[in-house]
C-alpha positions as CSV (number, residue, x, y, z in Angstrom):
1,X,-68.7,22.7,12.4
2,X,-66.1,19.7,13.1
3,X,-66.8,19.6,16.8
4,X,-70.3,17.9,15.5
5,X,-68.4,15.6,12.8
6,X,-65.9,14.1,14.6
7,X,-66.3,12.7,18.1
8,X,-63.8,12.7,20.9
9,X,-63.4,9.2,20.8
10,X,-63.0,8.6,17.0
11,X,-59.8,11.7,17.2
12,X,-58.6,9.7,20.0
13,X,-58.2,6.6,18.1
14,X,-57.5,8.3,15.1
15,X,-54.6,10.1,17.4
16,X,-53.6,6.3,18.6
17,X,-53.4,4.7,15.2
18,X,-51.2,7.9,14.3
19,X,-48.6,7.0,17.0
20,X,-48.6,3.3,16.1
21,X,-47.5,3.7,12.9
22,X,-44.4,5.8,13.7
23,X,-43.3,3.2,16.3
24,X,-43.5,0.8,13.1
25,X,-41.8,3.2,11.1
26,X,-38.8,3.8,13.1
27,X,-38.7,-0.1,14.5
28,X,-37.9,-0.8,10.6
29,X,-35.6,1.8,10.6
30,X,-33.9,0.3,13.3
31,X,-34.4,-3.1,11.5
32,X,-32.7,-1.5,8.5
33,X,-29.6,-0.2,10.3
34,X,-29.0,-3.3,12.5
35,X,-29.4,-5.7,9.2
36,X,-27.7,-2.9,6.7
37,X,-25.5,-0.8,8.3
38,X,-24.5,0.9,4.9
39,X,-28.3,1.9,4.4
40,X,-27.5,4.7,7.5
41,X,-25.5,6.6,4.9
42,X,-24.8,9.6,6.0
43,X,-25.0,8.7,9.7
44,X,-21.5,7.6,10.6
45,X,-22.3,6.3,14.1
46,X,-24.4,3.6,13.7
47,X,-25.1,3.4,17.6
48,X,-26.5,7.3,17.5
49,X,-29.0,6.9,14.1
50,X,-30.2,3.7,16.8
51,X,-30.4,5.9,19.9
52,X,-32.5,8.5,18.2
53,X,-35.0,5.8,16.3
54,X,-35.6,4.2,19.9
55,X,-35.9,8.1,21.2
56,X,-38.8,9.3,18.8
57,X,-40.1,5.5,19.3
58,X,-40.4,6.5,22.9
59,X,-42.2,9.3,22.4
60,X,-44.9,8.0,19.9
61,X,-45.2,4.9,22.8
62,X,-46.0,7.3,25.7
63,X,-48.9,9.2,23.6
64,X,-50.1,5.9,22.9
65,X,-50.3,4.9,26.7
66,X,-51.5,8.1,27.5
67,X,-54.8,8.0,24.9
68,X,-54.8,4.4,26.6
69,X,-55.3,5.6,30.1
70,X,-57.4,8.9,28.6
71,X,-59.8,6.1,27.1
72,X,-59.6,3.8,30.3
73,X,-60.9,6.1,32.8
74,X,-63.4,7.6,30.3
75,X,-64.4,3.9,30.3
76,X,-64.5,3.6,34.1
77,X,-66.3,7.3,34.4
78,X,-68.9,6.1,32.2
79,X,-69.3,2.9,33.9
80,X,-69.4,4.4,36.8
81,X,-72.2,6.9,35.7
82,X,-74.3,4.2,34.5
83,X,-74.4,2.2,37.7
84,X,-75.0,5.2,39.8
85,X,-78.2,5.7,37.6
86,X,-79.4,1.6,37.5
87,X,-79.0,2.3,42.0
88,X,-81.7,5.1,42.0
């Protein structure tokens, strides 16, 4: 039944806009602990609450390029099916 509501491409971007936001959340994290280092509270080492913002931001940023590339060569594929069609 959702298979014929929601296309691949609309959960792809959907997916995308998903990972965007948590590299904006945890980029103001990091803006929070570099500006107001008492905000970290409970984290005592200021560098590690850093380290592990930039690590989950690293994660959300390589689903991001991979839905990118996903979406490129889907792109190109149907590009590419199209002009194989207009030669015939």
């Amino acid at each position: 039944m959702y298979d014929k509501l929601i296309k691949p491409s609309k959960l792809l971007a959907s997916l995308r806009l998903h990972a965007v936001g948590n590299v904006n959340l945890h980029k103001t994290n990091i803006a929070v602990y570099l500006n107001n280092p008492a905000g970290i509270g409970e984290h005592s080492d200021i560098m590690e609450a850093v380290q592990s913002e930039l690590d989950k931001m690293a994660q959300h940023q390589d689903r991001i390029d991979l839905i990118d590339s996903i979406r490129s060569e889907n792109d190109e594929a149907a590009f590419l099916s199209n002009e194989e069609i207009d030669d015939d």
